[in-house]
N, C-alpha and C positions, 0 to 999 in steps of 0.2 A: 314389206308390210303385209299384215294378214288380214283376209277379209275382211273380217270384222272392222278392225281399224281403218279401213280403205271405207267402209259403209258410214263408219263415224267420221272420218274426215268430208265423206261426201256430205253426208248430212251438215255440217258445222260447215262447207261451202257456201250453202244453199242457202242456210240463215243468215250469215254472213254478208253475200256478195250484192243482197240489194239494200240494205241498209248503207253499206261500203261505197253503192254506187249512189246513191241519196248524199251522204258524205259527202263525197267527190263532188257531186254539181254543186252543194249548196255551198262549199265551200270555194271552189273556183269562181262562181257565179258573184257569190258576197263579196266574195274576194274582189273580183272585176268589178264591180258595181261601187265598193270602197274606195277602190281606188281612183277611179272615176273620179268621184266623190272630193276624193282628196286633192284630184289635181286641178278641179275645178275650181274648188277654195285656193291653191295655191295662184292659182291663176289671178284671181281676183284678190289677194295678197298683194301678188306683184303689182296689178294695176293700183292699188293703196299706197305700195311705196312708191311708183311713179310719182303719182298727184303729190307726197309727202317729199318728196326730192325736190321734186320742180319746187313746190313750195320754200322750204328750206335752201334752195339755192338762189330763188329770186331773191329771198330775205337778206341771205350776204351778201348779193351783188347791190345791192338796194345799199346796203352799209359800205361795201366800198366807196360806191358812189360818192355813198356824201361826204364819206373822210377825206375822198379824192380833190375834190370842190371845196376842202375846208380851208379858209384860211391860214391857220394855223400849219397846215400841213407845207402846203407853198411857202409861208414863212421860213419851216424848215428845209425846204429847199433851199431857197435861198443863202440859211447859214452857211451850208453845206456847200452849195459852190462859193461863197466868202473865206471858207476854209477855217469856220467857226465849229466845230464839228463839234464842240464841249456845250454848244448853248442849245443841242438840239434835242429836245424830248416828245418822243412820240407815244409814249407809253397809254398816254390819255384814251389814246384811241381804241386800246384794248378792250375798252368795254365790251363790246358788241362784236368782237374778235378773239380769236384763241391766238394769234399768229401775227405781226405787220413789221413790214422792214422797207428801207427806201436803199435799190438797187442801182449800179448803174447798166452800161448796156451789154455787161458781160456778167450779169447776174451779181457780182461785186458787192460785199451789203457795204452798204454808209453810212445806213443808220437802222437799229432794230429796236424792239418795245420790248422786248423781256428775255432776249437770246446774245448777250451784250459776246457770247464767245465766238459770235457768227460777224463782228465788225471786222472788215478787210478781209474777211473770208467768202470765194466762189460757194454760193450754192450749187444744191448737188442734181442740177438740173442742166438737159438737152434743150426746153424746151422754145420755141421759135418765140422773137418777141412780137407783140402783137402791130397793127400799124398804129397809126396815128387816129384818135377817137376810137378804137376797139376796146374793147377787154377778153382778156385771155381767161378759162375756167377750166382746168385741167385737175385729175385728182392725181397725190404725190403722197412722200414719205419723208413726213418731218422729224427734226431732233429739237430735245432741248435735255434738261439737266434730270429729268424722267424719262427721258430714251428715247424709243422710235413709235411715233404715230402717225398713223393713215390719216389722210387729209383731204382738202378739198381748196385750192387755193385759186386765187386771181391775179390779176396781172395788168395793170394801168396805167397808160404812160403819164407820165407828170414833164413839167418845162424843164431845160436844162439838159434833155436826154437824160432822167431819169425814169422809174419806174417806181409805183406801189406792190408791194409785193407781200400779199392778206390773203386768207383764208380761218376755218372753222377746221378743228379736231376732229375726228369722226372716235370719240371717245366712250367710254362705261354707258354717259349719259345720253350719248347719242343710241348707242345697240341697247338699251333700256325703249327710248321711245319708240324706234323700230321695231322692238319685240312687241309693243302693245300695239301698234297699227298693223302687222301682220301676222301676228299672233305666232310668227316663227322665231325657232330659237338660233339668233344672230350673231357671229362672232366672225374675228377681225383675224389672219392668218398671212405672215412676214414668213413668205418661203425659203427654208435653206437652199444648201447644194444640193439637198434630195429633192427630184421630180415630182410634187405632189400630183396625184390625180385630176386635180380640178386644173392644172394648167392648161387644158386642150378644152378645156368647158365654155359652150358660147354663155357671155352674160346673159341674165334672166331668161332661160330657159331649163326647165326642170329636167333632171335624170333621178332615179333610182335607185338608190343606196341603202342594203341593209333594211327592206323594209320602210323606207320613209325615203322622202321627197330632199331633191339636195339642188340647192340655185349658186351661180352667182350672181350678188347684185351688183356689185363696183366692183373696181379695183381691177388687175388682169398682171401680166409677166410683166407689162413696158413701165407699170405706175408701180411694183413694187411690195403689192398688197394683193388679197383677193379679201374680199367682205361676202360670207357665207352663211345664207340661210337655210335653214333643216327644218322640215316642215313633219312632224311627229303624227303615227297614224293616227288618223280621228277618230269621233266618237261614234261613227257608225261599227270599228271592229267590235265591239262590246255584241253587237245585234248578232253576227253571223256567227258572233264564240261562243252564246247562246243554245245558237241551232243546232253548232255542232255538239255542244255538250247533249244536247238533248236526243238529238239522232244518234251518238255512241251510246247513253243508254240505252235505248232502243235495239240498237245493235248487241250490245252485251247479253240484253235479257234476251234475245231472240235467240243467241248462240246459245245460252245458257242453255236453254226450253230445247234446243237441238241437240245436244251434248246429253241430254236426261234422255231425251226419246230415244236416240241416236243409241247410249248401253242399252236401253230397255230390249230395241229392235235387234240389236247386233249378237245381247247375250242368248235369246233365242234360238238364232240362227247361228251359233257360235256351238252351242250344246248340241244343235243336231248337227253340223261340219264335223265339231271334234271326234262324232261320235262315225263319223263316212270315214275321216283321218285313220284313226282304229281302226275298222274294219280292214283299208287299204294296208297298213302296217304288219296287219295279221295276215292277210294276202300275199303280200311280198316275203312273209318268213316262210311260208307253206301250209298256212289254217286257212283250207276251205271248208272248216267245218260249223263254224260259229256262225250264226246268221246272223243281221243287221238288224235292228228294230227300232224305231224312230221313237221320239218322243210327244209330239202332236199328230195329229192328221191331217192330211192334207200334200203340197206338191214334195216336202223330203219325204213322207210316211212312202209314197210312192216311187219315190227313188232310192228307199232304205229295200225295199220290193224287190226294185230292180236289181239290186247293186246284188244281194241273196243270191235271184237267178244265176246271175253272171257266176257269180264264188259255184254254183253246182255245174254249170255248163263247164266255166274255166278247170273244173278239177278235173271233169272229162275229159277233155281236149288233152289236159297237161297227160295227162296218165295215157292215152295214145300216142300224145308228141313224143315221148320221152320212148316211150315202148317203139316208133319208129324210128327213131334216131339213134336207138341200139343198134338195131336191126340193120339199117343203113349203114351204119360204121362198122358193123363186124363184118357186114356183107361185103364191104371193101377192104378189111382186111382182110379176110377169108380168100377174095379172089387177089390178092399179092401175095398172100402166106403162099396158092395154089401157084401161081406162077412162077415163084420163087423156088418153088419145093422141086417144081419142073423142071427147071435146068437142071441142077445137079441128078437128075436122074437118068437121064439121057448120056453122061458119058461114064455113070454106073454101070448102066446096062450093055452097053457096046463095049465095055472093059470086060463083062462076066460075058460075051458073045464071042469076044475074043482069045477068054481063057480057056475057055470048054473047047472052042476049034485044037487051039494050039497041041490041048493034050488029047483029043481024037484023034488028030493027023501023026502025035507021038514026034512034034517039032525037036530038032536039037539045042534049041534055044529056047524050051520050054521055062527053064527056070529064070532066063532074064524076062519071060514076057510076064512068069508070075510077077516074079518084084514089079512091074512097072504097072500091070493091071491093079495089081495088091493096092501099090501107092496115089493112083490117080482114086481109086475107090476112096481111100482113107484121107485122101484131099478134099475132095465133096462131102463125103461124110459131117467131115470136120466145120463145111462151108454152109451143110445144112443145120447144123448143132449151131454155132451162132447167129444162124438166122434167126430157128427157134427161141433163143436166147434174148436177141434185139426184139421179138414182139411178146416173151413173157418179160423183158422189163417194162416194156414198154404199157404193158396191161397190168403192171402194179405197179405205176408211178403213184407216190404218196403225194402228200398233199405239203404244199414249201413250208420249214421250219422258220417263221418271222425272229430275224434278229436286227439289231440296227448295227448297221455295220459301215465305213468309212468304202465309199466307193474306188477312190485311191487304191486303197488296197488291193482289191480286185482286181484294177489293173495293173498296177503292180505286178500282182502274182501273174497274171495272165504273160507280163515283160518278161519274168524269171523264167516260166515254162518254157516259152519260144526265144530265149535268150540269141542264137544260135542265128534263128530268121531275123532277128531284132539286127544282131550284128552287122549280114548280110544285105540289109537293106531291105528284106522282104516282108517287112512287118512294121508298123509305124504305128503307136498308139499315140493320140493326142487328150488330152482331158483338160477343161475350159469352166474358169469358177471354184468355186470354194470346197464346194463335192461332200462337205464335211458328215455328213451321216442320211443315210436311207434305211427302211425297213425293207426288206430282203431277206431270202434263203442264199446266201451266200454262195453254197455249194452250186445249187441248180444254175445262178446267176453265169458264175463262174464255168458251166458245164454249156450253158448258150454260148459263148463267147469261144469256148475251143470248137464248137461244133462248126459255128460259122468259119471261124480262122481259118479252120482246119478243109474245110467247103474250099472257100479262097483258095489257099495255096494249092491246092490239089488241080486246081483247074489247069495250071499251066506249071513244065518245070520252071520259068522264069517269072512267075504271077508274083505279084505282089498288095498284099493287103494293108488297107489302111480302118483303125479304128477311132472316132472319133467321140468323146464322152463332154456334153453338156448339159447346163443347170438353170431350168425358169425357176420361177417362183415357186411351183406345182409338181412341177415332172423331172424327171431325169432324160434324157436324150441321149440314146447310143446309134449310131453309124458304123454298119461293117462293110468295107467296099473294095471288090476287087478290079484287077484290070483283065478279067479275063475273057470269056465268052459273051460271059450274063446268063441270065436263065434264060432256057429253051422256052417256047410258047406254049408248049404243054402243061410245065409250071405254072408259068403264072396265071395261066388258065386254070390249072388246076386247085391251085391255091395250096391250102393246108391239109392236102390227104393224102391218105398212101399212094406213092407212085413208083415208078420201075426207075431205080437210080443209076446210070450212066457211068458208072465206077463199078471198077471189079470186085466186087466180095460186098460191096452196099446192100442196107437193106430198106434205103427209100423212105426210112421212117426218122430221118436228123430233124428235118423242120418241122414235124409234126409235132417232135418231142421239143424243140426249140417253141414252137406256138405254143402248144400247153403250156408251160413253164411260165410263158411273160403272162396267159391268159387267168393263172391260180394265181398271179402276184397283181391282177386288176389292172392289167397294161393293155398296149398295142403293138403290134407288129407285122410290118406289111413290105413285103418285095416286089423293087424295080429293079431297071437295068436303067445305068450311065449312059446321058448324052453321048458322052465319046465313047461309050462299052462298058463291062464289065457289069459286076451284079454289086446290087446297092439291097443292103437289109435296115431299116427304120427300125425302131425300139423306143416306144415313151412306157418311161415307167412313173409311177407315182412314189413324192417322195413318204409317205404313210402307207401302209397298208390295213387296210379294213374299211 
C-alpha cells in the first residue's frame, strides 16, 4: 500500500474507531440491560402461570371431587360390579371434563364418557395407584378419535376397587389462555425418535435461543409431551436499535469528513512524494543532473534541497568510485598478467644461457641442445600467447544476448559434451521441476557450466562431479560439486579476483569469468567446500531477466 493510502486508511481509522467503539458499548450495554429486562418479565410470566396452574388445577380436582361423591357415579359402580355394564352412562359428567372413565386396578377401562374404543382396553399408563382417600394428579398423553393430547389427569379411588380416572385437555384453548396471562408464545411438542433439545431442560427455567427466551412449562421425557414457551424480545430492543442507528450515522458522516480530509491531505503530500519518486528513478538510471524542486515550502521544500545536494555529492563519489575500482581491478590484473608473464620467462632465458654456452664451448651436440632450447622456448612462448589471450577475452567480454531458452537443454547439451564422464560415472547431472523456459545467454550459461565441470574433474584423476538444477517460483538453482580437495583458503578468501591457479598452463581468471557471467544475468554465486570435502559452487539465477 502507498503512502498515501496508508494516510487515508489511517485517517478513516481514527474517524471510525470511536464512533465503532460507542457502538460496541451501547450496543452490548442495551443489549445486557434488555435482556435483563426480558428475563425479568419472563420471570414474573412464570410466576403468572404458576398462580394460573395452581388455579386451574384446584378447579379440576374441585370437579373430580364432586363427580367422585356423586351418586350417580357409585350407582354406576355398582352396575358394573352387577355385570350390568349396558345401563352405565357416565357421559353426563363431561361437562366440566374433557376426559372420564371408570378403571379397575390394573388401569382396565369399564366404563368411558366419550372414548367407548378404550372399553376393555389397558391404558397406556405406569402410573402408581393412589392409596385409599388420595387422589393422584399426574400430567399424561391422551387419545381419542382427534389423536394425541397432552393432559392433566386424576386418579380416585371409588368402592369395589375401582377408580375414577378424569382430567382436562391442555388444548388450542388452553395455549390460547396461556398466551394472554404470560404474554409468551405457547405450544405443545410430542417428541419423535429424534433427541429434541429441550429434553435435558430443567422445567421453568429459562435458556437462550436464537435471540429470545425459551422455558419449559409442563410436561418432560417420562409424561410424553413437553409444553414450550418462547418469550419474543421485548419492547425495549426498539430503544438501543435506535441508538445504534443513530451512532452508525454518526459514524458514517465522521468517516465520510475523513475520507474528504484524508484525499485533500494525502493528494498534497502525494505530489510532492511522486515528485522525491522521480527524482530517485532518475538517480538509479544515472541523472545526477536534474535537480529536485518542491512544490510548497516548507519540511519537503527542504528535503527536495536536500535530496539536490546528495544527486551533486553522489555524482562525485560515483565518478571516483568507479575511477577506483578501475584502478583497483586492473591493478590486480596487471600484478597476475606480471606474475604470470614471469614464469615463462625464466626457462626462456636459461634456454638462450644455454644455447649461447653450448656454441662458445663448440659442444658436439650442439644441434640437439638447439632443438631442445628452440622447443622449450616455443613451449612458453606458446604458454604466454594464451595467457595473453585468456585476459584480452576476458577484457572484452560482451554483454549476455537474453534469449528464453528451455534449461533442459542446456543440460542436455552439457550430458552430450561430457558423454564419455557421464558413462564413466564421473559426471552426474540431476534437474528437479518443470525447468520449462528462463531468460538467458545460453552460450555463456552453458560456458559456466563447462568451466566449473571442467574445475571438478581436473581436481583428481578419479574426481567425480555432480550437477544439480532446480526450480522456485523465482529462481533457478544450479549446484556444481566436486569430491575433491575443495578450495584452498586463499580462494575463498579471496573470493572473485584474479589469482595464481594451481594448474599447469591456468590462467586464474575461470571463476572470474564464471562471476561476471551469472552477475550481467542479475544472479548469484558463491563458493564453499563440502562437509565431507570437496568444492561446492551455488548459482541462483532469475527466471526473467531485466
Amino acid at each position: 500500500m502507498s503512502f498515501s493510502g496508508r494516510i487515508r486508511l489511517y485517517l478513516v481509522l481514527i474517524a471510525l474507531l470511536p464512533p465503532a467503539l460507542i457502538m460496541a458499548v451501547v450496543y452490548f450495554h442495551s443489549l445486557s440491560q434488555a435482556r435483563d429486562t426480558e428475563k425479568t418479565l419472563a420471570q414474573e410470566a412464570l410466576y403468572k402461570f404458576s398462580r394460573f396452574d395452581q388455579r386451574r388445577r384446584g378447579g379440576m380436582l374441585a370437579d373430580v371431587k364432586t363427580i367422585a361423591n356423586d351418586g350417580s357415579l357409585h350407582r354406576a359402580v355398582r352396575l358394573l360390579a352387577a355385570g350390568r355394564d349396558r345401563q352405565v352412562n357416565i357421559r353426563p359428567h363431561l361437562v366440566t371434563l374433557d376426559f372420564i372413565e371408570i378403571v379397575d386396578s390394573s388401569y382396565r377401562v369399564l366404563a368411558t364418557g366419550h372414548r367407548p374404543g378404550l372399553l376393555g382396553e389397558r391404558l397406556r399408563t405406569d402410573r402408581k395407584l393412589p392409596a385409599p382417600d388420595t387422589i393422584a394428579c399426574f400430567e399424561t398423553v391422551e387419545y381419542d378419535i382427534d389423536g394425541a393430547h397432552a393432559a392433566v389427569a386424576n386418579i380416585v379411588p371409588l368402592p369395589d376397587n375401582t377408580y375414577l380416572y378424569a382430567g382436562h385437555y391442555l388444548d388450542r384453548d388452553y395455549l390460547t389462555m396461556l398466551t394472554e396471562v404470560t404474554g409468551a408464545d405457547a405450544d405443545i411438542c410430542f417428541p419423535t425418535d429424534d433427541r429434541p433439545m429441550y429434553v435435558d431442560m430443567k422445567p421453568r427455567q429459562l435458556y437462550l435461543q436464537s435471540d429470545s427466551l425459551l422455558t419449559v412449562l409442563a410436561g418432560g421425557p417420562e409424561t410424553g409431551f413437553f409444553l414450550i414457551a418462547h418469550f419474543p424480545p421485548g419492547a425495549a430492543r426498539p430503544v438501543f436499535t435506535s441508538l445504534l442507528k443513530v451512532t452508525g450515522a454518526v459514524a458514517v458522516a465522521s468517516v465520510v469528513l475523513a475520507i474528504l480530509i484524508g484525499v485533500y491531505v494525502t493528494s498534497q503530500a502525494k505530489r510532492e512524494i511522486d515528485n522525491l519518486v522521480d527524482a530517485t528513478s532518475r538517480v538509479a538510471e544515472g541523472d545526477f543532473n536534474t535537480p529536485v524542486m518542491a512544490y510548497q515550502e516548507g519540511e519537503f521544500s527542504q528535503l527536495a534541497d536536500s535530496f539536490s545536494q546528495m544527486m551533486v555529492r553522489l555524482k562525485s563519489v560515483q565518478h571516483k568510485l568507479v575511477t577506483t575500482e578501475k584502478i583497483a581491478a586492473w591493478q590486480a590484473v596487471g600484478r597476475k598478467l606480471a606474475h604470470e608473464i614471469k614464469n615463462p620467462l625464466t626457462p626462456i632465458s636459461i634456454s638462450i644461457d644455454d644455447l649461447r654456452r653450448s656454441h662458445q664451448e663448440g659442444l658436439a651436440d650442439f644441434d640437439q641442445v638447439l632443438v631442445q632450447t628452440t622447443s622449450t622456448i616455443k613451449s612458453e612462448i606458446n604458454r604466454l600467447t594464451d595467457l595473453l589471450d585468456s585476459f584480452v577475452k576476458f577484457a572484452r567480454m560482451t554483454p549476455p544476448t537474453i534469449v528464453s531458452v528451455r534449461l533442459k537443454s542446456i543440460a542436455e547439451l552439457i550430458q552430450t559434451l561430457y558423454r564419455s564422464q557421464v558413462d564413466n560415472n564421473r559426471l552426474a547431472v540431476a534437474c528437479a521441476g518443470r525447468l520449462e523456459s528462463i531468460e538467458v545467454d545460453p552460450d555463456q550459461i552453458q560456458q559456466v557450466l563447462i568451466n566449473l565441470i571442467k574445475n571438478g574433474l581436473e581436481t583428481a584423476p578419479d574426481s567425480r562431479v555432480t550437477v544439480e538444477i532446480s526450480e522456485t517460483s523465482d529462481n533457478v538453482n544450479i549446484t556444481v560439486a566436486d569430491n575433491g580437495p575443495g578450495f584452498p583458503d586463499e580462494i575463498l578468501k579471496a573470493g572473485f579476483q584474479p589469482h595464481l591457479s594451481k594448474k599447469s598452463g591456468g590462467s586464474g581468471l575461470g571463476l572470474v569469468v564464471c562471476q561476471r557471467i551469472i552477475h550481467d544475468h542479475g544472479g548469484t554465486i558463491e563458493l564453499h567446500n563440502g562437509k565431507d570435502g570437496g568444492a561446492v559452487v551455488r548459482i541462483k539465477l532469475p527466471l526473467t531477466h531485466g
